[in-house]
C-alpha positions in Angstrom: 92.2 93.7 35.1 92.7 90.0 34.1 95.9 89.6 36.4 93.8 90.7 39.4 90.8 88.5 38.0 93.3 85.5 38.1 94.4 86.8 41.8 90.9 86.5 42.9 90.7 83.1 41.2 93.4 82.0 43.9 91.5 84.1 46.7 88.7 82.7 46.0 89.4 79.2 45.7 87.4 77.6 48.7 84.2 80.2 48.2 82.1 76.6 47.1 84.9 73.8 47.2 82.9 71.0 47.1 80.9 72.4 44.4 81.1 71.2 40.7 81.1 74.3 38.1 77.9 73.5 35.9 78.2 76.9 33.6 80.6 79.5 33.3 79.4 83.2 32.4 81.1 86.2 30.6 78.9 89.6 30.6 78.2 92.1 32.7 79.8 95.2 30.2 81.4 93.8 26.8 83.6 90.4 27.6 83.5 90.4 23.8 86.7 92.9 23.9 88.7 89.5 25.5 91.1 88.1 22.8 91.0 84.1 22.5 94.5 84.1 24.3 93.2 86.1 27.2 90.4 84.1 27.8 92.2 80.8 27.4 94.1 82.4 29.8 91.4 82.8 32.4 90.1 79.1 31.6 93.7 77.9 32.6 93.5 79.8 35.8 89.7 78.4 36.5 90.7 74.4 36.2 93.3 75.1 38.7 90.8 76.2 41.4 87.6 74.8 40.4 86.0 71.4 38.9 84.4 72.7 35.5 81.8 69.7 34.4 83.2 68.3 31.1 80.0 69.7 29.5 79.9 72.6 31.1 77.7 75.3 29.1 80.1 78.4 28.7 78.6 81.9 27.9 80.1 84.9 26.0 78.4 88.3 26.0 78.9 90.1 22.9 77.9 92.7 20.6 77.2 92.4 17.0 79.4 94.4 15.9 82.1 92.5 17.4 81.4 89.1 16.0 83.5 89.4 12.7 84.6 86.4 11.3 88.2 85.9 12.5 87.2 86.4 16.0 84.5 84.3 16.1 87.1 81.4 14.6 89.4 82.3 17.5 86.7 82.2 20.1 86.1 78.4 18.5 89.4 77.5 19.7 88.4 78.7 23.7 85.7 76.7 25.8 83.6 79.3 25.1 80.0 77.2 23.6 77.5 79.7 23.9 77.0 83.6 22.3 74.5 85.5 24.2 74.3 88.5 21.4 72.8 91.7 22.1 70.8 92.4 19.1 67.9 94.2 20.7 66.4 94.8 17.1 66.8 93.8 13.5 65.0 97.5 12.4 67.5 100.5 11.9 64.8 103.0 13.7 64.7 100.9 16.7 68.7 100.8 16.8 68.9 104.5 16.2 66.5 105.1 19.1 68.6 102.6 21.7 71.8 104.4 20.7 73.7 101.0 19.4 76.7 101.3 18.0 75.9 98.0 15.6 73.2 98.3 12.7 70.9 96.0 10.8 73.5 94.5 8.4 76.0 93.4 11.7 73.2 92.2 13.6 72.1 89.7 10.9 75.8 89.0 9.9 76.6 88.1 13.3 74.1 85.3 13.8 74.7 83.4 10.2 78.6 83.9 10.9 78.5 82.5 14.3 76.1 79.6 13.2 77.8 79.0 10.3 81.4 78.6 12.6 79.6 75.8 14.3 78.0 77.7 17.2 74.6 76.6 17.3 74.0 77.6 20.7 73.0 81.2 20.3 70.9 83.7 22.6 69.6 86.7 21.1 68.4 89.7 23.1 65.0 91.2 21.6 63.3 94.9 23.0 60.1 95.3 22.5 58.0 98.5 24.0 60.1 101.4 22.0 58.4 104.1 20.4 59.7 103.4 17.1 58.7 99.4 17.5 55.5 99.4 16.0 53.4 96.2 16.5 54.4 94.9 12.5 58.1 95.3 13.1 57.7 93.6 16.6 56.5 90.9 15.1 58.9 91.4 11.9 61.9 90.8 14.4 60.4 87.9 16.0 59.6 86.2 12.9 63.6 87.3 11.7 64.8 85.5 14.8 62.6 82.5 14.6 64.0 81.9 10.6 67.6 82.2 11.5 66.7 79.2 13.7 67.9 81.4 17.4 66.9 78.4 19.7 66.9 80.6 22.8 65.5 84.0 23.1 65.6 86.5 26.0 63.0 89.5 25.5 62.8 92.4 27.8 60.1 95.6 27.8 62.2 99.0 27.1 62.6 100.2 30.4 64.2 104.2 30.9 67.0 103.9 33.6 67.6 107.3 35.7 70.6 109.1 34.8 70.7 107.8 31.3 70.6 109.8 27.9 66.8 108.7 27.5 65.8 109.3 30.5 66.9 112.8 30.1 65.4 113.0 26.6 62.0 111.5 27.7 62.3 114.4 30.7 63.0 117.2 27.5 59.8 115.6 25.5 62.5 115.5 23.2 61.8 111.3 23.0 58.4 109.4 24.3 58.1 107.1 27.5 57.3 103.3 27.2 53.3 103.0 26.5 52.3 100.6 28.9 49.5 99.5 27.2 51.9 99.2 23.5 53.7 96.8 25.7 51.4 94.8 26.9 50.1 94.6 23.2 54.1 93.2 22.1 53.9 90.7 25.1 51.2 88.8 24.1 52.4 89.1 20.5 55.6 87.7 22.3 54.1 84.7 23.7 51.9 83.6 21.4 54.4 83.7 18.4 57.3 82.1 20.3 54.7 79.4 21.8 53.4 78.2 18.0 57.0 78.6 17.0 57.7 75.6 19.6 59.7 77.8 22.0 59.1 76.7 26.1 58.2 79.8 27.5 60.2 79.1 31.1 61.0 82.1 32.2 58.8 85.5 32.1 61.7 87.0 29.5 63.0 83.9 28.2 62.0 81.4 25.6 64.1 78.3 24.8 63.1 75.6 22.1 63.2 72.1 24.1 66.8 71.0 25.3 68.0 75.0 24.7 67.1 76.4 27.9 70.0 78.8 29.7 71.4 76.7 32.4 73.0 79.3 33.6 70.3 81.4 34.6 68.2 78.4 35.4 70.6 77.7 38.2 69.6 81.3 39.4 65.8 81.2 39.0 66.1 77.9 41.0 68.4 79.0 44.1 71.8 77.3 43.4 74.9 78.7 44.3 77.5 80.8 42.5 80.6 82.8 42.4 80.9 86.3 40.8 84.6 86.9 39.8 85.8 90.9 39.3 84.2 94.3 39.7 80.9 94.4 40.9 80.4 90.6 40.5 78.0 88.8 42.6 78.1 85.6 45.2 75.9 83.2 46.5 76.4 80.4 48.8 73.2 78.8 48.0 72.2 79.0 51.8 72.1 81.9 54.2 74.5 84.8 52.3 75.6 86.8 49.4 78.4 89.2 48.9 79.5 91.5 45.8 82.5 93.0 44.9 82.8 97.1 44.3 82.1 97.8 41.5 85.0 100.3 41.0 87.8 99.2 38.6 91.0 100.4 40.6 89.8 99.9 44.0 89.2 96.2 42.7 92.3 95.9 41.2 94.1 98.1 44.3 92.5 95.4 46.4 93.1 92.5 44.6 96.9 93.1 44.4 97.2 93.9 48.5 95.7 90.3 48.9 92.5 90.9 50.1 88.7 90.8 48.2 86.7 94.2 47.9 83.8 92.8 49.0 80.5 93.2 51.2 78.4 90.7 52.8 74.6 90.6 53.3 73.2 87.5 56.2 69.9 86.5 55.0 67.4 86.7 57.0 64.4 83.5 56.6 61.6 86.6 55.6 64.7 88.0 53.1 65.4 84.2 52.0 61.1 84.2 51.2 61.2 86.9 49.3 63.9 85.9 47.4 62.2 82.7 46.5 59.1 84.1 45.8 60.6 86.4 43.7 62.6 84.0 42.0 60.2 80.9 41.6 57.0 82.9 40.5 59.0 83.9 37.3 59.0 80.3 36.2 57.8 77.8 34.4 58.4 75.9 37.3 56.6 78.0 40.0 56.4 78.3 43.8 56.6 75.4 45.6 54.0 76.0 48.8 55.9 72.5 51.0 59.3 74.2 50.0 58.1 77.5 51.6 56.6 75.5 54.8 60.0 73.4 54.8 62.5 76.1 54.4 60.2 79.5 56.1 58.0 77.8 58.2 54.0 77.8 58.8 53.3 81.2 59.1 54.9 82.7 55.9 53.6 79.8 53.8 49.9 81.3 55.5 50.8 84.5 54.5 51.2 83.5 50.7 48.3 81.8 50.7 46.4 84.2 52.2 47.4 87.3 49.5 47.2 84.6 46.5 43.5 84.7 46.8 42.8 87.9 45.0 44.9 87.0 42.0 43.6 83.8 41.9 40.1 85.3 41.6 41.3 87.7 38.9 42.9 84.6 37.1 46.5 86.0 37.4 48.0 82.9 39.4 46.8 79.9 39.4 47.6 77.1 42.4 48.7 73.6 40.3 48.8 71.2 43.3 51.4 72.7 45.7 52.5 74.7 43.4 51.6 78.6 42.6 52.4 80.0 38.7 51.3 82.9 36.9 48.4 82.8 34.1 49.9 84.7 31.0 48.1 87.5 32.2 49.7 87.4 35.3 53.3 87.0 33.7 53.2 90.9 32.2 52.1 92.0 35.6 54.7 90.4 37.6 56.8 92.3 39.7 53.5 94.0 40.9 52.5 90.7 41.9 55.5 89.4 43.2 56.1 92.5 45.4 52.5 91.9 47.0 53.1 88.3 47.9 56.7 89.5 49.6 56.5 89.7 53.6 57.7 92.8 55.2 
């Protein structure tokens, strides 16, 4: 798998060439599994076909179970800057009920170990919304991240996934679906505790303390282009397409080795582009610029959006800031309905 990643490197090589690498990524499964060799190896392979800024903000998945103490030294001696660490809870019910294969003790070690190795750039991952996370050990495990001093948190409502084992034990009553209203509840909890903590809510899952926020996904939320590397990894030229790799591990590395990338290719269309940004924009801090949508999609899909605004504005779910369109709090936990409203099709 890593030869065929380094193949693709060399494949890949003019994808964005005039483009300087502002943050590098590992996730997408458990990058955490890479030993410091193999990933100095990658790095190697990465300044030889791309321009990596100096202080380029360099992400590493990773579980808490596999943040021991000699591999986080090793990872110190890699670029690697930044642990994004899939805690999901500090309670031992709520664990039990995700099916992670870390508990309490590892999810607290993990943090202080890191931080005390000199990484002080550290994302945690929080679920809220379980039936087993009441709203005193929600706001138990925000408090717990908030005292470690985590300066960046990403918090996502427990959704069920088809095909999964809770889907099929939520089916079999033997396990309870999300309560929407429970998780409405642990949002506002969410917000208001991060806020007063002095966390920047920028993103509708992700809190930052000033200076903190994920550049990485920033880029995203704000349209600039990227290059997935390996199975199932995802493109974007920053303009008019995006392709993505299958996400098969031996057709990609069957691929790979016959000198050619297993990939497809979507053309955006300017109503697909709109969407996109809408979708994008309106989960930010930053918002939707209405001259950027008259610029880039022209008159009448910029009169659309103002025209199916209006009843969320009335109900005090977006608000219109000058040219620019963000969500009320209120409107934040209701997004995607929003969202998919304001989308042209």
């Amino acid at each position: 798998m890593i030869n065929a990643l380094l193949q693709e490197m060399e494949l890949r090589k003019d994808y964005l060439p005039t483009q300087k690498i502002e943050t590098v990524y590992f996730g997408g499964g458990t990058p955490s599994l890479l030993s410091a060799d193999e990933i100095q190896r990658i790095f190697e392979q990465l300044n030889r076909f791309y321009d990596i800024e100096v202080d380029a903000e360099i992400t590493l998945e990773a579980n808490p179970d596999d943040l021991l103490p000699a591999k986080i030294q090793a990872l110190k001696q890699t670029p690697v800057n930044r642990f994004s660490i899939g805690i999901q809870s500090f309670d031992a019910e709520d664990l039990a009920f995700m099916n992670r294969a870390h508990n309490v003790e590892q999810a607290e070690n993990c943090i202080r170990l890191a931080q005390d190795a000199g990484f002080d750039n550290l994302t945690i991952d929080l679920i809220y919304g379980a039936p087993t996370t009441s709203h005193q050990k929600w706001q138990q495990n925000l408090q717990k991240a908030i005292d470690y001093g985590v300066p960046h948190i990403s918090a996502y409502c427990l959704t069920v996934e088809p095909k999964t084992a809770l889907a099929h034990f939520v089916a079999s009553g033997k396990a309870s679906d999300v309560d929407e209203e429970q998780a409405a509840q642990q949002f506002e909890v969410l917000v208001k505790t991060l806020t007063n903590a002095g966390f920047s809510h920028y993103e509708i899952s992700n809190f930052g303390k000033e200076g903190w926020e994920s550049k990485h996904n920033s880029s995203y939320w704000k349209g600039k282009p990227y290059i997935g590397l390996g199975p199932a990894a995802h493109s974007f030229d920053g303009q008019f397409t995006r392709q993505w790799n299958v996400s098969h591990n031996q057709q990609y590395i069957k691929a790979i080795v016959e000198g050619t990338i297993p990939k497809e290719v979507e053309v955006l269309t300017a109503s697909e582009r709109f969407n996109e940004y809408i979708m994008t924009s309106l989960r930010t801090i930053w918002g939707c610029d209405l001259e950027k949508v008259k610029r880039e999609f022209g008159v009448n899909l910029q009169g659309h959006l103002l025209k199916g605004i209006r009843p969320f504005v009335k109900q005090d779910l977006l608000q219109r800031k000058d040219d620019f369109l963000v969500l009320t709090n209120q409107g934040k936990f209701l997004a995607d309905g929003i969202i998919s409203e304001l989308m042209w099709v």
